[in-house]
ROSE-4610 file (N, C-alpha, C; in Angstrom, 1 decimal, always signed):
// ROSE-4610
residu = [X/X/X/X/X/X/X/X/X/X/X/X/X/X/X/X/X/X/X/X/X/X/X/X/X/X/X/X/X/X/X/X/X/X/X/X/X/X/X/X/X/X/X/X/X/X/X/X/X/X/X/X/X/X/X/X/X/X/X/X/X/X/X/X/X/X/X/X/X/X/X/X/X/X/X/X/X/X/X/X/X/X/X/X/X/X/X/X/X/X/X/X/X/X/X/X/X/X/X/X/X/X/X/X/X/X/X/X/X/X/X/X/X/X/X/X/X/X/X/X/X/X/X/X/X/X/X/X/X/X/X/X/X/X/X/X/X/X/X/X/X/X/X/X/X/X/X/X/X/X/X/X/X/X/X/X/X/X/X/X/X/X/X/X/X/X/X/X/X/X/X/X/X/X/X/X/X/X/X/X/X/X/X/X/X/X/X/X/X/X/X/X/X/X/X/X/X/X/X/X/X/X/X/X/X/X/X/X/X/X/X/X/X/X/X/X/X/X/X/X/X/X/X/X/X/X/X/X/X/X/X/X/X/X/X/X/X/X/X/X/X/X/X/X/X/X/X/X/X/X/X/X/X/X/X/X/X/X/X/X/X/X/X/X/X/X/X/X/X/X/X/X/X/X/X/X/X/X/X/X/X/X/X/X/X/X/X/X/X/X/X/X/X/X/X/X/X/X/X/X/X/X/X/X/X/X/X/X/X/X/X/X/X/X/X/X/X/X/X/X/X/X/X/X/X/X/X/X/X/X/X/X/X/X/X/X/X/X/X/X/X/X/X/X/X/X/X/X/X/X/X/X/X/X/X/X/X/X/X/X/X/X/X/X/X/X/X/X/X/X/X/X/X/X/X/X/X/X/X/X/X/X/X/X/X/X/X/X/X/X/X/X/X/X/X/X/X/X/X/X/X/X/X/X/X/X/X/X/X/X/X/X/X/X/X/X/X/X/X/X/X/X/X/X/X/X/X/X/X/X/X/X/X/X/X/X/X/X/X/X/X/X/X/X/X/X/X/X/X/X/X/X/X/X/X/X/X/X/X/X/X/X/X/X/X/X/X/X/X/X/X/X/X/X/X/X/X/X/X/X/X/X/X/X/X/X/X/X/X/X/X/X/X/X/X/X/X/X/X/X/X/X/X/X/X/X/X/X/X/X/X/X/X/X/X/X/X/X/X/X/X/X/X/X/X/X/X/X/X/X/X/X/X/X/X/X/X/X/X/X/X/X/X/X/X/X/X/X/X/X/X/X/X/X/X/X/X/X/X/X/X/X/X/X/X/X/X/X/X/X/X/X/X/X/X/X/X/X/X/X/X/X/X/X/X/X/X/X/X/X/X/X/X/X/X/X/X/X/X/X/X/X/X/X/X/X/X/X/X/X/X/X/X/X/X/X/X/X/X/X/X/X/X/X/X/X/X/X/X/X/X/X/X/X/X/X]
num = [1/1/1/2/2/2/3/3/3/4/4/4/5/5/5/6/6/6/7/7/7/8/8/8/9/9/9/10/10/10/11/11/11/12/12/12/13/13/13/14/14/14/15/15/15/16/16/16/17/17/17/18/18/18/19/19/19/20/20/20/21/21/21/22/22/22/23/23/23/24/24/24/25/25/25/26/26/26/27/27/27/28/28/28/29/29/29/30/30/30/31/31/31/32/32/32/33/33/33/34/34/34/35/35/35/36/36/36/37/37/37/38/38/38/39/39/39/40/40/40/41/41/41/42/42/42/43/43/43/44/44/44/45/45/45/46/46/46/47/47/47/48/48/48/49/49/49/50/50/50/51/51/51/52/52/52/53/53/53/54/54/54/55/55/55/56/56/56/57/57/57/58/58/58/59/59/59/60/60/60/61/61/61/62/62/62/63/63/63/64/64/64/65/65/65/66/66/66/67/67/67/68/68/68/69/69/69/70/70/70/71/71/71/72/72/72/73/73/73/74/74/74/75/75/75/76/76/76/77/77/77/78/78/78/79/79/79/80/80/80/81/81/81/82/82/82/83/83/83/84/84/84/85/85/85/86/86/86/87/87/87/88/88/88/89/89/89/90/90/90/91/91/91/92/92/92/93/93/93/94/94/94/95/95/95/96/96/96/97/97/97/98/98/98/99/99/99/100/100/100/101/101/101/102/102/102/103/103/103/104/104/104/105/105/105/106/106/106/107/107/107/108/108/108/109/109/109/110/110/110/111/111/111/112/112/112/113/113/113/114/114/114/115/115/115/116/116/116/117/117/117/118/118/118/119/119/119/120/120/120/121/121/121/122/122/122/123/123/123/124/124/124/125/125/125/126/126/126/127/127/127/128/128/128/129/129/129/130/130/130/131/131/131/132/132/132/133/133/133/134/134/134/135/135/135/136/136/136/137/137/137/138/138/138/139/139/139/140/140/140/141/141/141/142/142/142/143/143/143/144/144/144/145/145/145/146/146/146/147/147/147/148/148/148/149/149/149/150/150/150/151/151/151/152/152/152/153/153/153/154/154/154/155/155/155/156/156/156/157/157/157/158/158/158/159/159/159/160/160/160/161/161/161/162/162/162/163/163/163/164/164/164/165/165/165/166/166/166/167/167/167/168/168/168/169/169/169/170/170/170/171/171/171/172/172/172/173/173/173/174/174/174/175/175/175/176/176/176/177/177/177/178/178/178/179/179/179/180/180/180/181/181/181/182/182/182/183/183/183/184/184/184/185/185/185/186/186/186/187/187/187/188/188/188/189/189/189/190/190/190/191/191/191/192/192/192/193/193/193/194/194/194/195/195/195/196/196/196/197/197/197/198/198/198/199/199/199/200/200/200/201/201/201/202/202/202/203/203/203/204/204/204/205/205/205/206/206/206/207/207/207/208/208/208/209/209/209/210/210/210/211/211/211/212/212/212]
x = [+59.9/+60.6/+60.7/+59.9/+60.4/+62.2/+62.2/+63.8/+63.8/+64.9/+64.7/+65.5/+64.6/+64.8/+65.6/+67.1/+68.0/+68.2/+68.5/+69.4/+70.8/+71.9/+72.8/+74.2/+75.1/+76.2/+77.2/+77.5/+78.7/+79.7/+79.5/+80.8/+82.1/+82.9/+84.4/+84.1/+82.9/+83.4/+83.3/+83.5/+84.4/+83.1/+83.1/+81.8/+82.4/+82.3/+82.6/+81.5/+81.7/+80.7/+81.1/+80.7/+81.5/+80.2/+80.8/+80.1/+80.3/+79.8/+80.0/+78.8/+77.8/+76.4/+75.9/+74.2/+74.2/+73.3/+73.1/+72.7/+74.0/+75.4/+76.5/+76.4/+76.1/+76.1/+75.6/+74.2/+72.8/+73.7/+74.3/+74.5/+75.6/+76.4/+77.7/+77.5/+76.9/+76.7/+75.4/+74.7/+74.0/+75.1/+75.9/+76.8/+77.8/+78.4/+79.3/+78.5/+77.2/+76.4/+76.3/+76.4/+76.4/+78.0/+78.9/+80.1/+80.8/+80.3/+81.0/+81.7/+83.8/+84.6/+84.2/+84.5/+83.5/+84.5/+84.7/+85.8/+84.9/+85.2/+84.3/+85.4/+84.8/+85.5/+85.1/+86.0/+85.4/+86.5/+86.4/+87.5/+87.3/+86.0/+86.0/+84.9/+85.1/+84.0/+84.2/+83.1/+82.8/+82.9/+83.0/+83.7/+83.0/+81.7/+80.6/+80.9/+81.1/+80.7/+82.0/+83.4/+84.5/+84.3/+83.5/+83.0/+82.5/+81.7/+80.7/+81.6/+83.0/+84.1/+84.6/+84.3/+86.0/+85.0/+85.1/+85.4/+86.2/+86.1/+87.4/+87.7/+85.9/+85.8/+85.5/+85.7/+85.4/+86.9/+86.7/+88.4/+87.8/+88.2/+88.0/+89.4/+88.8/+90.2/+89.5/+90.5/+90.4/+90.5/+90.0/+90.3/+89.4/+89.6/+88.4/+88.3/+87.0/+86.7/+88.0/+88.1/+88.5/+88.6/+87.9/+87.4/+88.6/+89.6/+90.7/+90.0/+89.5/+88.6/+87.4/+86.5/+86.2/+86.8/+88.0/+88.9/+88.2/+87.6/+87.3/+86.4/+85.5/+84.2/+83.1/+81.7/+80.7/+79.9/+79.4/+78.8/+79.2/+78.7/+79.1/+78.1/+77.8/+76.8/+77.3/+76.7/+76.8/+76.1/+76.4/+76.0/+76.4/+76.5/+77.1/+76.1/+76.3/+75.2/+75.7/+76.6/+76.8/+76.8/+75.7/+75.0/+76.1/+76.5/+77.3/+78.5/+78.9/+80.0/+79.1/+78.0/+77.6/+77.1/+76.7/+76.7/+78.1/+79.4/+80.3/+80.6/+80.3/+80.4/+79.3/+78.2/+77.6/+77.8/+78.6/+79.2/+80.8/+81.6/+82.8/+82.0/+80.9/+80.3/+80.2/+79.2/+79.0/+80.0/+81.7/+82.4/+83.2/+83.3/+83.6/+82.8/+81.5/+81.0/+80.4/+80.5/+79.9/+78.7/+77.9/+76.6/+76.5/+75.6/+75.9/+74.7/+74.4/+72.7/+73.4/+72.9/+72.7/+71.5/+72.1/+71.2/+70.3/+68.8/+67.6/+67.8/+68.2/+68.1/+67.6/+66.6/+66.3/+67.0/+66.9/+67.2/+69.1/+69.3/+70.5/+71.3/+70.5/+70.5/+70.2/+71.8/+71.0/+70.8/+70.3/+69.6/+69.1/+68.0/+67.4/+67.6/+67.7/+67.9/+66.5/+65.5/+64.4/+64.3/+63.4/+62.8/+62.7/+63.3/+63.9/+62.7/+62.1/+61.7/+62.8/+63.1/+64.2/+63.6/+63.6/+63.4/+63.9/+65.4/+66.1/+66.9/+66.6/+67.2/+65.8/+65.1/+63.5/+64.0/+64.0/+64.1/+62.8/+61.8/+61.2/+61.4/+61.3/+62.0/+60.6/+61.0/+59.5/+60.5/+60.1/+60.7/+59.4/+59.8/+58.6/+59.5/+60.3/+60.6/+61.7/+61.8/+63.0/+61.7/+60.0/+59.2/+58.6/+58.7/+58.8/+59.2/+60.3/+60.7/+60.3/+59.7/+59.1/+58.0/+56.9/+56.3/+56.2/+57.2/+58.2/+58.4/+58.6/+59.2/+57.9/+56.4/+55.5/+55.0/+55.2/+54.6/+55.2/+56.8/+57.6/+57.0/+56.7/+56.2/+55.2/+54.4/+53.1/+53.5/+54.5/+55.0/+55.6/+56.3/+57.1/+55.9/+54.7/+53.8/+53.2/+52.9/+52.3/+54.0/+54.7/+56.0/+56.5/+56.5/+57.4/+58.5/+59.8/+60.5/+60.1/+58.9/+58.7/+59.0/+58.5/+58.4/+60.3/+60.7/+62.7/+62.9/+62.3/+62.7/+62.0/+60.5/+60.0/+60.6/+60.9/+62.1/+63.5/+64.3/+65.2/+65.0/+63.3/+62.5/+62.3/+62.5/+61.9/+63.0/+63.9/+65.7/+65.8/+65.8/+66.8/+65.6/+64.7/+63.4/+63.4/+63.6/+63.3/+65.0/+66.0/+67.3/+66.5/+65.8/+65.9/+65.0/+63.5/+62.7/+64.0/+64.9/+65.5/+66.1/+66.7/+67.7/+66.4/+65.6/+65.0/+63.6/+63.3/+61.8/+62.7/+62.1/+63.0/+62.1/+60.6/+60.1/+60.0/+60.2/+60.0/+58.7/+57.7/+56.1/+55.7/+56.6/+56.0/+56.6/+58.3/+58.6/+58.0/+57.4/+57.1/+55.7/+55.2/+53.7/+53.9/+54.8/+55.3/+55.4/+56.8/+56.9/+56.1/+54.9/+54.2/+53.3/+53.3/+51.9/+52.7/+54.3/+54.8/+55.0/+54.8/+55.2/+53.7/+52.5/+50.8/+50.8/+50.1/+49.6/+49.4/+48.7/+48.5/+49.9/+50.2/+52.4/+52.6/+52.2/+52.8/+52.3/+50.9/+50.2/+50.4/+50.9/+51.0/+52.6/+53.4/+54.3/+54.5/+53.7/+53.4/+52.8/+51.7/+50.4/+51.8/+52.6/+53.0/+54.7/+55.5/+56.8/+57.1/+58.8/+59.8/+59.6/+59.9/+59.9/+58.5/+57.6/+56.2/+55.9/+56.4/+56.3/+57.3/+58.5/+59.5/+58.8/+58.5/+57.8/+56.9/+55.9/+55.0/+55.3/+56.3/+57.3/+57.7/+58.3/+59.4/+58.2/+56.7/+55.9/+55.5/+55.3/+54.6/+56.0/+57.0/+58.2/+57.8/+58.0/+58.0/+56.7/+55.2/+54.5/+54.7/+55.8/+55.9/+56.9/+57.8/+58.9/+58.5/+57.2/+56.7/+56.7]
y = [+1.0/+0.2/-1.3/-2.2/-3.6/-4.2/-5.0/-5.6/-6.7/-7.2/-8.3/-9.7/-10.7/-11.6/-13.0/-13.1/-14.4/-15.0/-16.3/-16.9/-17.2/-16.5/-16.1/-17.2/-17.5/-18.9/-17.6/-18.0/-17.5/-18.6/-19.6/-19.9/-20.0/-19.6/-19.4/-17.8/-17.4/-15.4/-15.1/-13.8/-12.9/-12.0/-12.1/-11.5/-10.5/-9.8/-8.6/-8.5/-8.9/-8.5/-7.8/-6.0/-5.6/-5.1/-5.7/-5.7/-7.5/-6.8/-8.1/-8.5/-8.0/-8.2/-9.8/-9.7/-10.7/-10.8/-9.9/-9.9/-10.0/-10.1/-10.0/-11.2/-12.0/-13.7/-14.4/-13.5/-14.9/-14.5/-13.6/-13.1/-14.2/-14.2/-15.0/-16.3/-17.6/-18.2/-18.6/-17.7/-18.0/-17.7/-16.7/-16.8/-18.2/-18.2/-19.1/-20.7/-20.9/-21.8/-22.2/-21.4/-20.7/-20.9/-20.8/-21.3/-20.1/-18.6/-18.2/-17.5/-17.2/-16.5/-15.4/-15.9/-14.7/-13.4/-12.6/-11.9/-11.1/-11.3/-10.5/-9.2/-7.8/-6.7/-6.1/-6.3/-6.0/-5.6/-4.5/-4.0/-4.8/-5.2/-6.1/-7.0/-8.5/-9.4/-10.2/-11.0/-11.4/-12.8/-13.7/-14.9/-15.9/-15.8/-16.0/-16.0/-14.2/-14.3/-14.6/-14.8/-15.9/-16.9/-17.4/-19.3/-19.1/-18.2/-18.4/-18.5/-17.7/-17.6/-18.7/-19.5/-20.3/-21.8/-21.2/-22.5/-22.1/-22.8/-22.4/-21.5/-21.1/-19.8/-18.9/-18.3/-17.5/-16.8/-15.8/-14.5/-13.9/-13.2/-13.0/-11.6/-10.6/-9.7/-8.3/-8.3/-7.9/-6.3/-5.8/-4.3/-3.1/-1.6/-0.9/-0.6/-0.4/-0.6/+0.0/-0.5/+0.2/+0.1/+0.8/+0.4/-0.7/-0.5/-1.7/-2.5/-3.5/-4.4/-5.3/-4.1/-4.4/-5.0/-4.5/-4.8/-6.6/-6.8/-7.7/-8.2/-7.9/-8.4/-8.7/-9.4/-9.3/-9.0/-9.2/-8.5/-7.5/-6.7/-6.1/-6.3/-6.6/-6.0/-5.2/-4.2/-3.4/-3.5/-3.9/-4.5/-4.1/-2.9/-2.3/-1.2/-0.5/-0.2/+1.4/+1.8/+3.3/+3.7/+4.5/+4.7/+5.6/+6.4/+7.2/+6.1/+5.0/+4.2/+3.6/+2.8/+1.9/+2.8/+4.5/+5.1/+5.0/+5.3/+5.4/+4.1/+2.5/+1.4/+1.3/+1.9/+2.1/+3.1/+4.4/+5.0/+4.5/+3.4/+3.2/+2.0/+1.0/+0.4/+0.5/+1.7/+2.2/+2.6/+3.1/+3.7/+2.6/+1.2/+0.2/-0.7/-0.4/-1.5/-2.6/-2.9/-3.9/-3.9/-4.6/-4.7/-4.5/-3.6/-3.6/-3.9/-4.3/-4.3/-3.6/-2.5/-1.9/-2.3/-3.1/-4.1/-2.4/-2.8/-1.8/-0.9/-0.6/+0.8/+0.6/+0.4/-0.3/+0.7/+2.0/+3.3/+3.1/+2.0/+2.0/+0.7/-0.1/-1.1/-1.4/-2.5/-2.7/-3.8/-4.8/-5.9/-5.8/-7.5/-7.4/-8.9/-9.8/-10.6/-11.6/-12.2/-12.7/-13.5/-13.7/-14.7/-16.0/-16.9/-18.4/-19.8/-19.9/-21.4/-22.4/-23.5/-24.5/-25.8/-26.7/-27.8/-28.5/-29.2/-29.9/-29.0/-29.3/-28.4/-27.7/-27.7/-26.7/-25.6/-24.0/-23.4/-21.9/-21.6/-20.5/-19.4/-18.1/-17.0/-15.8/-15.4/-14.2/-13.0/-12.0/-10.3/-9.5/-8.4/-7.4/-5.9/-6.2/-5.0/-4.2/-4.7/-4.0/-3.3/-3.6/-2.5/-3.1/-4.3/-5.1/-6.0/-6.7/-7.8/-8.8/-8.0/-8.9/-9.4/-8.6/-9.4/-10.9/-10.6/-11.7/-12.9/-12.4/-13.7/-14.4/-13.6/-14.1/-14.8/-14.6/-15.8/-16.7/-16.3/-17.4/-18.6/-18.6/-19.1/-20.3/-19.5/-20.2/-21.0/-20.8/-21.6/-22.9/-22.6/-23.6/-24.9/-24.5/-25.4/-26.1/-25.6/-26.0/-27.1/-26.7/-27.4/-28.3/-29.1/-30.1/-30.6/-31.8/-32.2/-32.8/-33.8/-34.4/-34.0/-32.5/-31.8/-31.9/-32.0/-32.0/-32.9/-34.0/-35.6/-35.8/-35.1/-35.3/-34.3/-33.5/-32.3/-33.5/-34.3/-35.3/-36.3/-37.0/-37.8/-37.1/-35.8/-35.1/-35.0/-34.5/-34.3/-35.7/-36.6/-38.0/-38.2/-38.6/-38.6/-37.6/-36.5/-35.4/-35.7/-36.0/-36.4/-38.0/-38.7/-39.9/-39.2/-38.2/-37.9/-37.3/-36.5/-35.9/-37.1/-38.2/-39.1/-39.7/-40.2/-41.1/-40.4/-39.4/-38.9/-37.9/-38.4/-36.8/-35.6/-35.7/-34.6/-34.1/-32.7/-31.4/-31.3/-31.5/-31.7/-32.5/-33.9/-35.0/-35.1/-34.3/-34.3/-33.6/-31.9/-31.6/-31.8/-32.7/-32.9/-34.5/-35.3/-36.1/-35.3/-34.6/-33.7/-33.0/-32.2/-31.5/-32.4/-33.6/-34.4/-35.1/-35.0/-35.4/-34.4/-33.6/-32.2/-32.0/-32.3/-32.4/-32.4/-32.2/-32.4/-34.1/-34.6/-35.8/-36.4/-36.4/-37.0/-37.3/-36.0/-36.1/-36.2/-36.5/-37.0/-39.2/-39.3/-40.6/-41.1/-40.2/-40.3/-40.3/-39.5/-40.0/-41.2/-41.4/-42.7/-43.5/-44.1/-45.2/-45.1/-44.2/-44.2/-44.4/-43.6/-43.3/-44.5/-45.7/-46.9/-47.1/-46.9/-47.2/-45.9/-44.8/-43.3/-43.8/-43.9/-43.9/-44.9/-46.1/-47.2/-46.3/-45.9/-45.3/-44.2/-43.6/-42.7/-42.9/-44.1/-45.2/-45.1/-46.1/-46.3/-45.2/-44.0/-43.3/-42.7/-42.2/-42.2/-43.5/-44.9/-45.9/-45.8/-45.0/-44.8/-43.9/-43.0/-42.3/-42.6/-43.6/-43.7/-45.1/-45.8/-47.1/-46.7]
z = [+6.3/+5.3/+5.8/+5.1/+5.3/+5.3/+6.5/+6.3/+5.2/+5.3/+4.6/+5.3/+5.5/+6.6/+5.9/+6.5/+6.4/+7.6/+6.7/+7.6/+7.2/+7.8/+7.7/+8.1/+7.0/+7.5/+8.2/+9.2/+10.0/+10.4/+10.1/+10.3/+9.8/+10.6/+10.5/+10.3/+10.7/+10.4/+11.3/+11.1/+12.4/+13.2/+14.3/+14.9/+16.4/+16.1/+17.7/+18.2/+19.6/+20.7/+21.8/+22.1/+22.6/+24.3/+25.5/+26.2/+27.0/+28.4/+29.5/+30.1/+29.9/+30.5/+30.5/+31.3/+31.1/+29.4/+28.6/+27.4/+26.1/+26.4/+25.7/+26.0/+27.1/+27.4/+26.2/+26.1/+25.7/+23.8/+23.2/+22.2/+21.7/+22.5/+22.6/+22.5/+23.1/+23.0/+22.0/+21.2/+20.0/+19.1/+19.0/+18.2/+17.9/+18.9/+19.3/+18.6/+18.9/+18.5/+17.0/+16.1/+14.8/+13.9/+15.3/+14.3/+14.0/+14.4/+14.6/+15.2/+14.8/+15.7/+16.1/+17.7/+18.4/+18.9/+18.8/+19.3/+20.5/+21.6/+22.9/+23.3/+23.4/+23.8/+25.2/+26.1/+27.4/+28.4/+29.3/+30.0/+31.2/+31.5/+32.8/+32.6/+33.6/+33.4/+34.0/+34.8/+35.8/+35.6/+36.8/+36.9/+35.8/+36.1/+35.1/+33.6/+33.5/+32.0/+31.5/+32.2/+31.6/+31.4/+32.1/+32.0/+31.0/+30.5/+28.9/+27.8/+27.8/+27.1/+26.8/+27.7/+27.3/+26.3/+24.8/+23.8/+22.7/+22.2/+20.5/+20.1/+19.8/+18.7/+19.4/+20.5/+21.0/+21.9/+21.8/+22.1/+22.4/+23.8/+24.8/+25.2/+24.6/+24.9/+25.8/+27.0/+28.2/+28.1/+27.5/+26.8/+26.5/+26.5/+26.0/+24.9/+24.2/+22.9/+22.0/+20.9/+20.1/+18.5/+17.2/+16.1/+15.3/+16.1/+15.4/+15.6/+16.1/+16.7/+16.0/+15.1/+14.3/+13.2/+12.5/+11.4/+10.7/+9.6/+9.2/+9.7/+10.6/+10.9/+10.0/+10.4/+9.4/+10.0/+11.5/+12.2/+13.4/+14.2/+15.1/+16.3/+17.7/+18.2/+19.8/+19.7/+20.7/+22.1/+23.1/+24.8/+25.5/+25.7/+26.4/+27.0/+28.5/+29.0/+28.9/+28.0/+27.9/+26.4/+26.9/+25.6/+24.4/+24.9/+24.0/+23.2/+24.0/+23.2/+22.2/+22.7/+21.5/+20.3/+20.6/+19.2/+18.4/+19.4/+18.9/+18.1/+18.3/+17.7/+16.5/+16.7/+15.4/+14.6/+14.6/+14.2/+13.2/+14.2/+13.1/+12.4/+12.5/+11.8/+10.4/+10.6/+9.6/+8.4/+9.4/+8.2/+7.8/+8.4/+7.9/+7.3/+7.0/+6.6/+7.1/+8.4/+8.9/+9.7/+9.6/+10.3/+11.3/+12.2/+13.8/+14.0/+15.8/+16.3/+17.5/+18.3/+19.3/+19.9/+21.0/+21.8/+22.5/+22.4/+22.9/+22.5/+21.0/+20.3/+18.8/+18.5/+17.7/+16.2/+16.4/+15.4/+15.0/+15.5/+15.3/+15.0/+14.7/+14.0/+12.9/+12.0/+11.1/+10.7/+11.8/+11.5/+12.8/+13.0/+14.4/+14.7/+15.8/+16.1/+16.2/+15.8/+15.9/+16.9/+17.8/+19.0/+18.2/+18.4/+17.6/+18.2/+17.5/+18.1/+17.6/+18.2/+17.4/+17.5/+16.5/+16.9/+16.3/+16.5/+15.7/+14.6/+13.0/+12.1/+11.7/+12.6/+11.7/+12.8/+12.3/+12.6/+12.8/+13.5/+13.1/+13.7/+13.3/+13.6/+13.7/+14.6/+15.0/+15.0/+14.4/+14.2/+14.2/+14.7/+15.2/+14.8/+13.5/+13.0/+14.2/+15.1/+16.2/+17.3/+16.8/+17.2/+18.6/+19.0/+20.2/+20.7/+20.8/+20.9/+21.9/+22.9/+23.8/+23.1/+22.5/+21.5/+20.6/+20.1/+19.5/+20.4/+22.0/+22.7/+23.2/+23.2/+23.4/+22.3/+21.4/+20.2/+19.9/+20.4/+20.3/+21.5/+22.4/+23.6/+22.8/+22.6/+21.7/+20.9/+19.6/+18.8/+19.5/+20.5/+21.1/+21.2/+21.8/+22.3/+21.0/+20.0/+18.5/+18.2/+17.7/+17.4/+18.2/+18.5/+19.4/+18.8/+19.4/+18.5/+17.9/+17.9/+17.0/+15.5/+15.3/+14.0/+13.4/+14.6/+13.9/+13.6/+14.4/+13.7/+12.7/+12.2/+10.5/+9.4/+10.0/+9.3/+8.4/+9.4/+9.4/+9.0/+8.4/+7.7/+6.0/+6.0/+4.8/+4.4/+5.0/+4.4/+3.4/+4.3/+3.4/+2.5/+2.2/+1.4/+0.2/+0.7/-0.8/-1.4/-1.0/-1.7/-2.4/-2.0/-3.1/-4.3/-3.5/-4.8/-5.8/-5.8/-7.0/-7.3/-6.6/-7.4/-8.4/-7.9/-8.4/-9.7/-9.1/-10.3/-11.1/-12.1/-13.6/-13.6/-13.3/-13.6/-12.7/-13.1/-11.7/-11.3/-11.7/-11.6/-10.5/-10.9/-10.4/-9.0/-9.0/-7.6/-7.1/-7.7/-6.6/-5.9/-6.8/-6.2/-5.4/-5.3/-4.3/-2.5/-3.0/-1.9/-1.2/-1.8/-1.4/-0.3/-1.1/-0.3/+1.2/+0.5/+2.1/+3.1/+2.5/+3.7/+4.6/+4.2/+4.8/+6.0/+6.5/+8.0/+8.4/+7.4/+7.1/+6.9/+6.5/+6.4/+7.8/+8.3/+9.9/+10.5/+10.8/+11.7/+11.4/+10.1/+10.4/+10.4/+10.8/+10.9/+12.4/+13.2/+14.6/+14.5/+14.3/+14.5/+14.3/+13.5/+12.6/+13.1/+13.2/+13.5/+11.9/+12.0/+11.2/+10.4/+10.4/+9.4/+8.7/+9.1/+8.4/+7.4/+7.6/+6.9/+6.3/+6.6/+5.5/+4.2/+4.4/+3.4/+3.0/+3.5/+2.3/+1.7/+2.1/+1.4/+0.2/+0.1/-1.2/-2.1/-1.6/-2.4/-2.8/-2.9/-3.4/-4.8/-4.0/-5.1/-6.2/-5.8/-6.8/-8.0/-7.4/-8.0/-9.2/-8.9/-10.1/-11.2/-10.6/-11.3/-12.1/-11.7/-12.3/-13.9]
């Protein structure tokens, strides 16, 4: 069965991460990154994985599991290296309703976390169905090298640009065949050659062409 792939606003929601590893680390601070409250569940943790702890949204309770814990969450993920609890945490998941990932159990998750290229606000996401993730991190590799930031700063050229096409063109046609030709390969190859002010200008001009 195919998943079905978002991207998901968390901020200000409520996220339980139960586990001290160094994999409850990398989870925590993508969460945390994301905006949202992170509630960490852990009877012990190391000098380290406290230092990861300490920003705003992130609570940090010194404790062993317990499904009170979950109470109002939207996701759950399980990191913990004893296997019978994290069934037990995808277990009260389920009778609550909230989404769990059981870190290296793929049959027990119900979403998967994707190998992220980032660059700027361009985001791309590699998933391998939960069926390899290392997989995932090798393509991810590859992407990284195709993508540079350049691509985030024409990402941040396309943002303010496609806000003038709607102010400024009426027809849905004509914007979207503006847009289209700015999003090209060609767009952004002279968007390198030429820098942000020379692409922006022939940006305008091509908008003014339609709105003439």
């Amino acid at each position: 069965m195919s998943r079905y792939p978002i991207y998901l606003e968390l901020k200000g929601r409520r996220v339980v991460v139960v586990g001290a590893g160094v994999v409850a680390a990398r989870k925590i601070q993508t969460l945390s990154a994301a905006g949202a409250r992170v509630v960490v569940v852990a009877s012990r943790v190391s000098a380290t994985f406290e230092h990861t702890c300490q920003k705003p949204n992130i609570e940090l309770i010194m404790a062993s599991y317990s499904k009170d814990y979950l109470a109002g969450a939207t996701l759950a993920i399980a990191a913990t290296n004893d296997l019978k609890l994290n069934r037990q945490i995808y277990e009260d998941c389920q009778q609550l309703e909230v989404l769990c990932n059981v870190v290296d159990n793929p049959e027990l998750c119900d979403f998967y976390v994707p190998a992220v290229v980032k660059r700027g606000d361009l985001q791309i996401a590699v998933g391998t169905d939960g069926n390899c993730p290392a997989y995932a991190g090798h393509i991810r590799q590859k992407l990284e090298e195709i993508f540079t930031d350049a691509h985030g700063r024409f990402l941040g050229e396309l943002e303010i640009i496609r806000k003038q096409i709607i102010a400024d063109i009426g027809d849905p046609a004509d914007r979207k065949a503006v847009l289209g030709e700015l999003v090209r390969e060609k767009s952004f190859d002279y968007f390198i050659k030429n820098g942000p002010d020379a692409w922006r200008k022939r940006a305008k001009n091509m908008i003014t062409g339609q709105t003439a």
